[in-house]
C-alpha positions in Angstrom: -56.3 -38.4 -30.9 -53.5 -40.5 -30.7 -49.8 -40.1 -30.6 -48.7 -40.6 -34.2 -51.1 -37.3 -35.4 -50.4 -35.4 -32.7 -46.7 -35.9 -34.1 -47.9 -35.0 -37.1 -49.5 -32.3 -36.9 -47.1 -30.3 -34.6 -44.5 -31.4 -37.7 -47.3 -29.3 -40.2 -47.3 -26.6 -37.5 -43.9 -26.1 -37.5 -43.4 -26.0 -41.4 -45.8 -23.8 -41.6 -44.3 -21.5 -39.0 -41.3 -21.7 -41.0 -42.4 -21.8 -44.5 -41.8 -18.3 -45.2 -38.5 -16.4 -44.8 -38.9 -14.4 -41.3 -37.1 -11.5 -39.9 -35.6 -11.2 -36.4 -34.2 -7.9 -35.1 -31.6 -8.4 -32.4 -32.2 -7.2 -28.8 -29.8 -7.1 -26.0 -28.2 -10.0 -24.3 -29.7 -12.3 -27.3 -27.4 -14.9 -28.4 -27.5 -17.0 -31.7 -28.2 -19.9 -29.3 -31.4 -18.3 -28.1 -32.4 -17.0 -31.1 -32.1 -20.1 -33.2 -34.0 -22.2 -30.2 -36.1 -19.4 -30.1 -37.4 -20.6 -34.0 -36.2 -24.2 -33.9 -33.4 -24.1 -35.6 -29.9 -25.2 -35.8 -27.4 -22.0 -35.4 -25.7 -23.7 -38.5 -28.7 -23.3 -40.6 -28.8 -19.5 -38.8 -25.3 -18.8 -39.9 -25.9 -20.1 -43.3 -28.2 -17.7 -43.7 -26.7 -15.1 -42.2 -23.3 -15.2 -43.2 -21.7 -12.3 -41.4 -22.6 -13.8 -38.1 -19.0 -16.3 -39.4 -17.3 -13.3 -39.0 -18.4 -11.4 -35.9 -20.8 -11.4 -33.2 -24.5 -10.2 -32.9 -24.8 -6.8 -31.8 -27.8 -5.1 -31.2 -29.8 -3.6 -33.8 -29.2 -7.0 -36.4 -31.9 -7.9 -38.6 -31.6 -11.5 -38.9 -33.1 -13.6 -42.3 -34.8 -17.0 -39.8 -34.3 -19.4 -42.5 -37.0 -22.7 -43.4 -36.7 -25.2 -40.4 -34.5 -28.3 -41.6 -33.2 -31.4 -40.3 -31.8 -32.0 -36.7 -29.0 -34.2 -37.1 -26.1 -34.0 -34.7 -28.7 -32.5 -32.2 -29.9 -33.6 -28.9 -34.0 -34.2 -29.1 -35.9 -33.4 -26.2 -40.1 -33.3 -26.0 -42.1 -30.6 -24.8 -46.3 -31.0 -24.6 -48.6 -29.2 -27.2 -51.0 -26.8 -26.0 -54.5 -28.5 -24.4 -52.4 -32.0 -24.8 -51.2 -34.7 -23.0 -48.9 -35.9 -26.0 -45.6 -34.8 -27.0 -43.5 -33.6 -29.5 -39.7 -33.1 -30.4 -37.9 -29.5 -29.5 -34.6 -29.3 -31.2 -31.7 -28.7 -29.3 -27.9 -28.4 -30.6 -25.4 -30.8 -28.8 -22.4 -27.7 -28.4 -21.2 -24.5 -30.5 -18.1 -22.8 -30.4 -17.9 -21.9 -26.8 -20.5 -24.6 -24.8 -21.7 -27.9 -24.6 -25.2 -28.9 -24.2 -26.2 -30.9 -21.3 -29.5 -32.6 -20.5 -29.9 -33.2 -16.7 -30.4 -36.4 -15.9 -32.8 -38.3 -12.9 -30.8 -38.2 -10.0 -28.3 -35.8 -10.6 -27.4 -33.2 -8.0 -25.4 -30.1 -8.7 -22.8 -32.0 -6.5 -22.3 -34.5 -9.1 -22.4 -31.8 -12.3 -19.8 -29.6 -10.5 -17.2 -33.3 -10.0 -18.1 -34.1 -13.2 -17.7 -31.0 -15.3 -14.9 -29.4 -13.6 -16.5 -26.4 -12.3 -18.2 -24.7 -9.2 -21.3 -24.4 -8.5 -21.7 -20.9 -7.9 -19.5 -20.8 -12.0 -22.3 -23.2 -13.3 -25.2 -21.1 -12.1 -23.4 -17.9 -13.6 -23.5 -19.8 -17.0 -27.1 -21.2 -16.2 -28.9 -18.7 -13.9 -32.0 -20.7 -14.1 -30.4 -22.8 -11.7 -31.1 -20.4 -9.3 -34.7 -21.9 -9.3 -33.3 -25.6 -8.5 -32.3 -28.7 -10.6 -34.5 -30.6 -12.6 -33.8 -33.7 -14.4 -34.7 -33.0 -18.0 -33.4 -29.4 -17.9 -30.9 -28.4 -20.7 -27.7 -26.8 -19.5 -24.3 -25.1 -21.4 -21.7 -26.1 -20.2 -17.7 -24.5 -21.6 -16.0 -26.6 -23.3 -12.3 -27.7 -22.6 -9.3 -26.4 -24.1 -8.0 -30.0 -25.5 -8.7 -33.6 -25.1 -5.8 -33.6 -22.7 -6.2 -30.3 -20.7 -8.6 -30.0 -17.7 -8.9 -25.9 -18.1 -12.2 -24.9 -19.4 -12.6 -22.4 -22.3 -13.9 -18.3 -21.8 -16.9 -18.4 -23.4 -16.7 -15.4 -26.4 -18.5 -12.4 -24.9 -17.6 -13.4 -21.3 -14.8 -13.2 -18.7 -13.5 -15.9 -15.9 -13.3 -14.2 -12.8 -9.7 -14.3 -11.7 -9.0 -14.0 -7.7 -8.7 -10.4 -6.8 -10.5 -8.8 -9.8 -12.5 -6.3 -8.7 -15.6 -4.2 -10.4 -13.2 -1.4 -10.6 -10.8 -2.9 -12.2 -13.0 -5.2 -14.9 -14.7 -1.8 -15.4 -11.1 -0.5 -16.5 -10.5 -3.2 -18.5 -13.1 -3.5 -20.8 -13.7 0.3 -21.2 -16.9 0.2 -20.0 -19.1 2.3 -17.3 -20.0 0.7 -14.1 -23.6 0.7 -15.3 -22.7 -1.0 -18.3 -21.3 -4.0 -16.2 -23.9 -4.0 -14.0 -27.0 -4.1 -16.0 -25.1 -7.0 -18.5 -24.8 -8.6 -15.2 -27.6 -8.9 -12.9 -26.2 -11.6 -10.5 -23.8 -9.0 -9.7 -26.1 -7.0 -8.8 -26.9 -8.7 -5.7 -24.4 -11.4 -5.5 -20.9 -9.5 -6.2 -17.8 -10.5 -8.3 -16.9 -14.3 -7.0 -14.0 -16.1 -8.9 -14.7 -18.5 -10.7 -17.7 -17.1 -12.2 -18.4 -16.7 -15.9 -19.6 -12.8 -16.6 -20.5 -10.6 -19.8 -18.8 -8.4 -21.1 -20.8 -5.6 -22.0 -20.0 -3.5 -25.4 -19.1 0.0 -24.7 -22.1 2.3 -25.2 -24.4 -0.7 -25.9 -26.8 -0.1 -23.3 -27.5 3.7 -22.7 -29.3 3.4 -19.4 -27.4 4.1 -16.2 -28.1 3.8 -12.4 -29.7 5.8 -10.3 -31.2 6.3 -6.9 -31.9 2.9 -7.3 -33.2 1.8 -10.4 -32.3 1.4 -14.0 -33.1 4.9 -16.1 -33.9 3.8 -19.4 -34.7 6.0 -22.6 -36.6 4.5 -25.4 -35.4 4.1 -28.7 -37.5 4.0 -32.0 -38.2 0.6 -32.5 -38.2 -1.0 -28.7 -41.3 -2.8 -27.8 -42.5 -3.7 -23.8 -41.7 -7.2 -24.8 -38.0 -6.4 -25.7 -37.7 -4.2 -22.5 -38.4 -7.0 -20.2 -36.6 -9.4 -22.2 -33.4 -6.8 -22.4 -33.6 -6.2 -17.9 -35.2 -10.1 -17.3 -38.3 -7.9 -15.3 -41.5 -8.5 -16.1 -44.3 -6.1 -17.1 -46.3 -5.5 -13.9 -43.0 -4.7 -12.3 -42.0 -2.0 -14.6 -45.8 -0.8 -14.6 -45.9 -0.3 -11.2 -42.9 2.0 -11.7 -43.8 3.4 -14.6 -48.0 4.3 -14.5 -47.3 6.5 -17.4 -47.5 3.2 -19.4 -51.1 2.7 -19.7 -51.1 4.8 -22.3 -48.7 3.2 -24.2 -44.7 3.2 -25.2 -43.8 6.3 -26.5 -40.0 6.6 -28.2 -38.1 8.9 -25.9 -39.8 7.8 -22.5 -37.6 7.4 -19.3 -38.4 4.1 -18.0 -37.5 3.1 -14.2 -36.3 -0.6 -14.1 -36.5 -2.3 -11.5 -32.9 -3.2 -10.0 -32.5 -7.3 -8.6 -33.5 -8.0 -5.6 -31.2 -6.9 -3.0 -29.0 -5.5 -5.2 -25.6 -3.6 -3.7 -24.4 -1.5 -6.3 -21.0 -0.1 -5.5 -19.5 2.6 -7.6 -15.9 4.0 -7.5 -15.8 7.4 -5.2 -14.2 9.4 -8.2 -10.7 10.3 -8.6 -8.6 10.2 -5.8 -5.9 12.8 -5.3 -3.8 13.0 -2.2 -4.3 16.7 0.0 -1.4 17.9 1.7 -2.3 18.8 4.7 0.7 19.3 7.0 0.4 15.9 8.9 1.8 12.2 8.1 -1.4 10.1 7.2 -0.8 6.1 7.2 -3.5 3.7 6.6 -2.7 0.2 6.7 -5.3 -2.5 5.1 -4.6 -6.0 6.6 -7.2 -8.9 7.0 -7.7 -9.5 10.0 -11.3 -10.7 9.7 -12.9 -8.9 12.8 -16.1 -10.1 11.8 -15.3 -13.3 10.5 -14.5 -16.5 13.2 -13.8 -18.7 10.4 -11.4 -16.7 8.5 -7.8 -17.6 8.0 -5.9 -18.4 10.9 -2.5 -17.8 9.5 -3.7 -14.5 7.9 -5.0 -13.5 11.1 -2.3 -14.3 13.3 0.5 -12.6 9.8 -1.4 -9.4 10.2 -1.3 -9.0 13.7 2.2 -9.5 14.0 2.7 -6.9 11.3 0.5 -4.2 13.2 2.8 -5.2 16.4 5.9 -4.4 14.6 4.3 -1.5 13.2 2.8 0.3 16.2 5.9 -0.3 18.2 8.0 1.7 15.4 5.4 4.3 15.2 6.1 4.6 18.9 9.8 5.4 18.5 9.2 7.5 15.9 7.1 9.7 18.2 9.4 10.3 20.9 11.7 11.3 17.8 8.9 14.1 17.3 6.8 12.8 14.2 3.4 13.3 14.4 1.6 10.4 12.7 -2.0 9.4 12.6 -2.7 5.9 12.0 -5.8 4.3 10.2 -6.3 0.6 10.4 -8.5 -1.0 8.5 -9.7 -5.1 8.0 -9.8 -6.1 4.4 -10.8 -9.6 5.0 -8.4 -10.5 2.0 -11.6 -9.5 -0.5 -11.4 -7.4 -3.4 -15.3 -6.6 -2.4 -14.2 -5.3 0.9 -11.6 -3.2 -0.9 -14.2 -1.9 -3.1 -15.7 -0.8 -0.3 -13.6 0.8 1.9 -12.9 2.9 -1.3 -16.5 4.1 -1.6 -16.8 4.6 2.4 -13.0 6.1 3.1 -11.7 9.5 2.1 -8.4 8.3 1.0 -7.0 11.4 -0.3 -6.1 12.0 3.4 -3.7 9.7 3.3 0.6 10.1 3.0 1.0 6.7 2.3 -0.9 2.9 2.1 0.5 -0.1 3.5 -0.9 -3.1 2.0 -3.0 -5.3 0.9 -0.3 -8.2 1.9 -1.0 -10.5 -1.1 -0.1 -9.9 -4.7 -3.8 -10.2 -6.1 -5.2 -7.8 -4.1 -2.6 -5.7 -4.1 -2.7 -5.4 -7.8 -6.3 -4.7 -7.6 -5.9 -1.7 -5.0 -3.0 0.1 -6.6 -5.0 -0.1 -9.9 -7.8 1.7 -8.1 -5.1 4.1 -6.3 -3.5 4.9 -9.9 -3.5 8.6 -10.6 -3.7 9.8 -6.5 0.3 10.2 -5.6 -0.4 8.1 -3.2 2.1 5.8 -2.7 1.5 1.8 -1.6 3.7 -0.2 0.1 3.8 -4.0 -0.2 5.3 -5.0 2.7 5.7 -8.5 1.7 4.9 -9.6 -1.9 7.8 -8.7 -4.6 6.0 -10.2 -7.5 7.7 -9.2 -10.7 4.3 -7.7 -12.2 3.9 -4.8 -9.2 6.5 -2.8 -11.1 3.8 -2.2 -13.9 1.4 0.1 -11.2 2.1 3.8 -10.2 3.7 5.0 -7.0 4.1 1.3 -5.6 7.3 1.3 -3.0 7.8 -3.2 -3.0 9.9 -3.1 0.2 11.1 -6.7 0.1 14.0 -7.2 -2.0 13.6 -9.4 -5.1 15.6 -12.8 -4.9 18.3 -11.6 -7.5 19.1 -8.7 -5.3 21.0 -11.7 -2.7 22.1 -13.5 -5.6 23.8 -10.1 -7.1 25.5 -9.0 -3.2 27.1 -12.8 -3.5 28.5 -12.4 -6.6 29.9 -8.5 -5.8 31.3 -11.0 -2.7 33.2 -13.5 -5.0 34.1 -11.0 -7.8 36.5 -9.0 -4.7 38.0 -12.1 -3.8 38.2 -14.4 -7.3 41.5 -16.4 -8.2 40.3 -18.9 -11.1 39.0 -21.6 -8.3 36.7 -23.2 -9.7 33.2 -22.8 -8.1 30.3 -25.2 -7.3 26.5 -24.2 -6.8 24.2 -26.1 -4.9 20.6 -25.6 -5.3 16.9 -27.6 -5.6 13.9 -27.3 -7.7 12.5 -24.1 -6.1 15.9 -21.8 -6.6 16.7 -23.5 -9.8 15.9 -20.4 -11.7 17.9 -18.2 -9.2 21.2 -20.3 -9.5 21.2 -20.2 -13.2 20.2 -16.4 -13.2 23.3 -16.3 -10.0 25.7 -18.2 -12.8 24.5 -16.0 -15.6 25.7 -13.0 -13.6 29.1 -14.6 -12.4 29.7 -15.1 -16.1 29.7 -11.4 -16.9 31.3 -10.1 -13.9 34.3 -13.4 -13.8 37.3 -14.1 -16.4 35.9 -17.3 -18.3 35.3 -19.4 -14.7 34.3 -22.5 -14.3 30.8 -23.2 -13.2 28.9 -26.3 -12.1 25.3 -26.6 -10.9 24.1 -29.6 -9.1 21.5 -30.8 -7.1 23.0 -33.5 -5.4 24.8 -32.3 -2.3 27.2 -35.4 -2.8 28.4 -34.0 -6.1 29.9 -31.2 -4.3 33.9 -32.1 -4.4 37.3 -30.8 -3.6 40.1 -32.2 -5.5 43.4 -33.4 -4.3 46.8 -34.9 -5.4 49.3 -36.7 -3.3 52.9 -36.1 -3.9 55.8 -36.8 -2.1 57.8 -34.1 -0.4 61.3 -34.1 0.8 62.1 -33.0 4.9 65.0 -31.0 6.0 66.3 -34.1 7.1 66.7 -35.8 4.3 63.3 -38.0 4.6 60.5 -38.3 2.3 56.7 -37.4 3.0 53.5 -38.0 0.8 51.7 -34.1 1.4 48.3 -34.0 0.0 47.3 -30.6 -1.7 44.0 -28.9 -2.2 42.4 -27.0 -5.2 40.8 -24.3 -4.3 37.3 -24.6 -4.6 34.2 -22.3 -4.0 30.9 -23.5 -3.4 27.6 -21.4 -3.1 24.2 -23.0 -1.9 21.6 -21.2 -3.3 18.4 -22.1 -2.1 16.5 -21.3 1.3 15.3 -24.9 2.4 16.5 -25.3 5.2 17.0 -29.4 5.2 19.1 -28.6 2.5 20.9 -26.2 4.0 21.9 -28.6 7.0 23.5 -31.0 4.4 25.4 -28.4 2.8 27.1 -27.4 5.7 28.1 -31.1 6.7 29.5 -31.2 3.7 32.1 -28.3 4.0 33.2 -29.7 6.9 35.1 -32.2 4.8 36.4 -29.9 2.7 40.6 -28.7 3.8 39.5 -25.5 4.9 42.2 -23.3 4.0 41.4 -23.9 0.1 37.5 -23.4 0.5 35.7 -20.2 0.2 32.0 -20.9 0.7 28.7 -18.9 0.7 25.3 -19.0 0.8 22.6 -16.8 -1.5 19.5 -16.6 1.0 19.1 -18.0 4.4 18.6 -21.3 6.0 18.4 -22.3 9.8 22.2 -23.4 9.4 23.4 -20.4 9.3 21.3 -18.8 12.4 24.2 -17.3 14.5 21.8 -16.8 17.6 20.1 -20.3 18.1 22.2 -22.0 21.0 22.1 -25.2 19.1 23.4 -23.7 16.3 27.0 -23.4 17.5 28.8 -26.3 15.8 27.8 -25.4 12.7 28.4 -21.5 13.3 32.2 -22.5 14.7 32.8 -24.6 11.2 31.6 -21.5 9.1 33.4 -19.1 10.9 36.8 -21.3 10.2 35.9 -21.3 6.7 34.9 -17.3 6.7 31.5 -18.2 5.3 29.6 -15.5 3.5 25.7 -15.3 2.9 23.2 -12.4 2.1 19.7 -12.8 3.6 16.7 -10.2 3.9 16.5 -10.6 7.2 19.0 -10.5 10.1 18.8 -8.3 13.5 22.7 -7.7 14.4 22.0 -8.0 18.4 25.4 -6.2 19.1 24.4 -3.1 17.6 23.2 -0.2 20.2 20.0 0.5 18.6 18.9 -2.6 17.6 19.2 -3.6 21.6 17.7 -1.0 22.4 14.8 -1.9 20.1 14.7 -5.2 21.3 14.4 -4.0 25.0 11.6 -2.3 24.4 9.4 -5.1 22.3 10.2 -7.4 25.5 9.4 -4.3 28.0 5.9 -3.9 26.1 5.2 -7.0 24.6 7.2 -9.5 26.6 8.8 -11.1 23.6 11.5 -11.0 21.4 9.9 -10.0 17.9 9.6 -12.6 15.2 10.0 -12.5 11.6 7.0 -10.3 10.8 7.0 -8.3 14.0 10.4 -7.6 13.0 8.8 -6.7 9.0 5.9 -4.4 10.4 8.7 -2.4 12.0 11.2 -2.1 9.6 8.9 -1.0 6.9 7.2 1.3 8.9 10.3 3.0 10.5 12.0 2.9 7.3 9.0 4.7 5.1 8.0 7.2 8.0 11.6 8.0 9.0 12.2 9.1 5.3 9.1 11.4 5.3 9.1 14.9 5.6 6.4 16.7 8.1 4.3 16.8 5.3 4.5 12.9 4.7 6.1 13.2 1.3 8.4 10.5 0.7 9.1 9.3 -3.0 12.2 11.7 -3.7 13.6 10.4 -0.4 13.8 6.6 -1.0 17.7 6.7 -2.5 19.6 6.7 0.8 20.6 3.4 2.0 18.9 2.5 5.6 19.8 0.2 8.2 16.7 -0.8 10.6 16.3 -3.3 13.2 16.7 -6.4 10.8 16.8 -5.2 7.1 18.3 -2.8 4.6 16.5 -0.3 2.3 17.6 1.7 -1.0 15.0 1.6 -3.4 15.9 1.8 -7.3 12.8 2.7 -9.6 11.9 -0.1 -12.0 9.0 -0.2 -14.3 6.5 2.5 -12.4 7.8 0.9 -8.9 9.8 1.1 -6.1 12.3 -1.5 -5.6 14.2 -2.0 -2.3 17.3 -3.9 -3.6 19.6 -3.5 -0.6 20.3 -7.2 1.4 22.0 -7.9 4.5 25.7 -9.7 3.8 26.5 -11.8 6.9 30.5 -12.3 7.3 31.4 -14.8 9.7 35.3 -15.1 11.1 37.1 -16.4 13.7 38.8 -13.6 16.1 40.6 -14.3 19.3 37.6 -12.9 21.6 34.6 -14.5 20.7 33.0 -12.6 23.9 29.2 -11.1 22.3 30.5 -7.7 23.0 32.3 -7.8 20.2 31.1 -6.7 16.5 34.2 -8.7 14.5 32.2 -12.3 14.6 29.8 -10.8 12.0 29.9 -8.2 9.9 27.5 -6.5 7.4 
């Protein structure tokens, strides 16, 4: 038979299949893709005659009208062999939809080359396409999401699915779409075995959709009237024997009612949140502190290694005085490995009801993720270093780093005490823009109708002068040059910058100039040795900056903390040493023996390099208290003396 009837008659076959109007009842995870490939149609020509699928989704339970097979233009064409044939005919399958494009793989191609060319991971193109699991093969027909615009490089969310954002967790998606863990799970059967990885496309399951839950292993599943074996393994992507092996009760046939035991992927880790958490006082000060340190993990970040290390220092050596003050403290350390996974489960492995407080995760997104999960315990959690704007939105969070508005706000207290109508000058650079317009804003409000310039250009900082002459005692006639008095602020904390600003003052007549500085830069490091020509030129001028972080080195305690980091660790503590103990001191210092802390937050606290008074804003803690760094010139410049600086 040749190729022409074969044609032919698979074109007869397929009218015939088609010929008269057919009904389709909609399982689970069926899409009017599938569906419409399933009969060989377009999804126009399914939409057309079904109109409400225009308006909403399918949901399960929909008894579609399958419409005549028609045409197939604006559709890719690719063949597929008849039964008992070596000839071919034509499948139909549509170019895109609304959410994805239709790819056919090529000879040759890798999924190297699909992932440069589309835009996407491989590990997001396999969650979109999970026959890929199986390998590539040229000839296969992928989706692939479209793109936002012609211009934009951002893919779309497919409807129905979610883009897995760094630090989403289970737990939280769970939350977010209102849905059980089971729910997600069984709608997602990578995750099963694979886990949450960003980047990856996901369903969203409808709430109470899928009535089955998890247990002891499998899927329990309870037939409904109208389920069939074939829509069972369709709906959990098993096959028969498997669920027969499980369920012998079978061979006598489905029976509505029935509880079925599905088979669970291969592998699969399913990790479920411990319950609600709610702190237990028991008459001891709890810590745990959740850092990545990856233990287990040679290739894990350096930096984040070497960050969390320096915290623990810092915080174990304020623990330390702490004890000999008579707290008793238990500490818990434990290595997140900067994965919301790992969080997950250290929440299903760790009674943290125990615990008086929580310091960390360090960075914002898992942060967010972990205080989500802690909402409801009264346990509060301490970021130690982020002061992202959106931590405010969780419960009991205590964000000890001061936001950047806080040093802009002590700088213009600073100018407000000392204002004469000079006119004032603000140097800043892309990064701080934000912050000197907010610092401007603020001088504004608090100022009688000054006059403000912003610039970016260190050489557009000026001081005006006039030269007029001026008549002597003696009868004789001098030209004097005056001075307006001028105020300049850099705000910005680059530190290259910072160096040019501080040439630049020394140009300016000194006695007319009031200067200061909103954050820190190297220039105005009082203790580096090579430091001191700028330091002397500040000091003329009676510079003024506010910084987060600054040890004063002639205070008694603070030398006697410093003594005992190079005693222990010989080594004068660097800038996160110096964090892990000032938040630790600071929060376990304000406990009571009990660990409770949140009513005790209001007092402002000096420690060995910062300030802390925390303000509630949004469902947060906020430490808004900076250090202000006066420098002046006294007679005595000898170390021993506290009037060089003053705070």
């Amino acid at each position: 038979m040749n190729k022409t009837i074969w044609v032919l008659i698979f074109a007869i076959l397929g009218g015939l299949s088609f010929a008269q109007e057919k009904k389709h009842t909609v399982q689970a995870k069926e899409t009017v893709y599938g569906i419409s490939k399933e009969y060989g149609i377009s999804q126009d020509d399914l939409k057309k005659a079904n109109p409400f699928l225009n308006d909403r989704g399918l949901n399960i339970g929909d008894v579609l009208i399958i419409p005549s097979k028609n045409g197939s233009d604006g559709q890719i064409k690719t063949t597929v062999t008849p039964v008992n044939s070596t000839e071919v005919g034509e499948v139909i399958i549509p170019k895109e939809d609304d959410n994805f494009i239709y790819y056919q793989v090529k000879p040759k191609q890798t999924m190297y080359s699909l992932t440069k060319e589309f835009g996407l991971t491989e590990s997001a193109l396999k969650s979109l396409n999970p026959q890929l699991e199986q390998g590539l093969k040229a000839g296969d027909i992928i989706r692939i999401p479209k793109k936002q615009t012609e211009t934009k490089t951002e893919v779309m969310v497919p409807d129905g699915m979610h883009l897995v954002q760094r630090g989403e967790t289970i737990f939280s998606l769970v939350k977010q779409f209102g849905v059980t863990e089971d729910e997600f799970y069984i709608a997602n059967p990578a995750v099963q075995t694979n886990g949450l990885k960003v980047g990856d496309f996901i369903h969203i399951p409808k709430k109470g959709s899928n009535k089955a839950t998890i247990q002891d292993g499998f899927i329990e599943h309870k037939v409904s009237a109208g389920e069939t074996i074939y829509s069972i393994t369709k709906l959990y992507k098993v096959s028969f024997a498997d669920i027969l092996k499980l369920n012998p009760q079978l061979s006598e046939g489905l029976k509505v009612g029935m509880t079925l035991r599905i088979p669970l992927q291969d592998d699969a880790n399913i990790v479920k949140a411990p319950g609600k958490i709610k702190r237990i006082d028991d008459n001891k000060i709890n810590l745990a502190i959740l850092f990545p340190f990856h233990l287990d993990n040679p290739s894990g970040s350096k930096t984040e290694k070497d960050i969390s290390t320096d915290l623990l220092i810092g915080a174990k050596m304020a623990l330390d005085s702490l004890a000999r003050q008579g707290k008793k403290i238990e500490l818990t350390v434990m290595d997140t490995e900067n994965k919301a996974t790992v969080l997950e489960s250290l929440l299903t492995t760790t009674d943290f009801s125990k615990f008086d407080a929580v310091i960390g995760p360090l960075f914002a997104s898992n942060f967010k993720s972990f205080a989500s999960m802690m909402t409801g315990s009264g346990i509060p959690v301490v970021s130690p270093l982020s002061n992202a704007d959106d931590l405010k939105e969780y419960e009991n969070v205590i964000i000890s780093t001061p936001p950047d508005s806080s040093l802009a706000d002590a700088i213009v207290e600073e100018i407000k005490s000392n204002y004469k109508g000079e006119n004032i000058q603000i140097l800043t650079d892309d990064r701080d823009e934000k912050l000197a317009n907010y610092f401007s804003d603020e001088l504004k409000k608090k100022l009688n109708n000054p006059s403000i310039t912003i610039t970016k250009d260190v050489n557009k900082l000026v001081q005006k002068s006039e030269t007029l002459d001026e008549k002597l005692s003696d009868g004789t006639t001098v030209k004097k040059e005056y001075f307006t008095p001028t105020i300049t602020v850099l705000v910005s904390g680059n530190n290259a910058l910072g160096e040019n600003y501080v040439k630049k003052l020394k140009t300016f007549n000194a006695e007319n100039l009031s200067a200061y500085g909103v954050k820190f830069t190297n220039s105005y490091d009082i203790y580096n040795d090579k430091n001191k020509n700028n330091i002397a030129s500040l000091k003329r001028i009676g510079f003024v900056f506010s910084t987060v972080h600054l040890i004063n080195v002639y205070g008694a305690g603070e030398r006697n903390t410093l003594e005992k980091f190079m005693d222990i660790y010989c080594l004068t503590p660097n800038e996160y040493q110096q964090t892990g103990f000032n938040v630790v001191y600071d929060l376990v210092d304000r406990m009571n023996s009990k660990g409770d802390v949140l009513n005790a937050l209001g007092a402002e606290k000096t420690r060995l390099s910062s300030k802390f008074q925390y303000e509630k804003e949004g469902k947060a803690y906020v430490n808004k208290s900076v250090r202000i760094v006066r420098l002046f010139v006294q007679q005595d410049e000898s170390p021993d003396d506290d009037g060089s600086i003053k705070d």
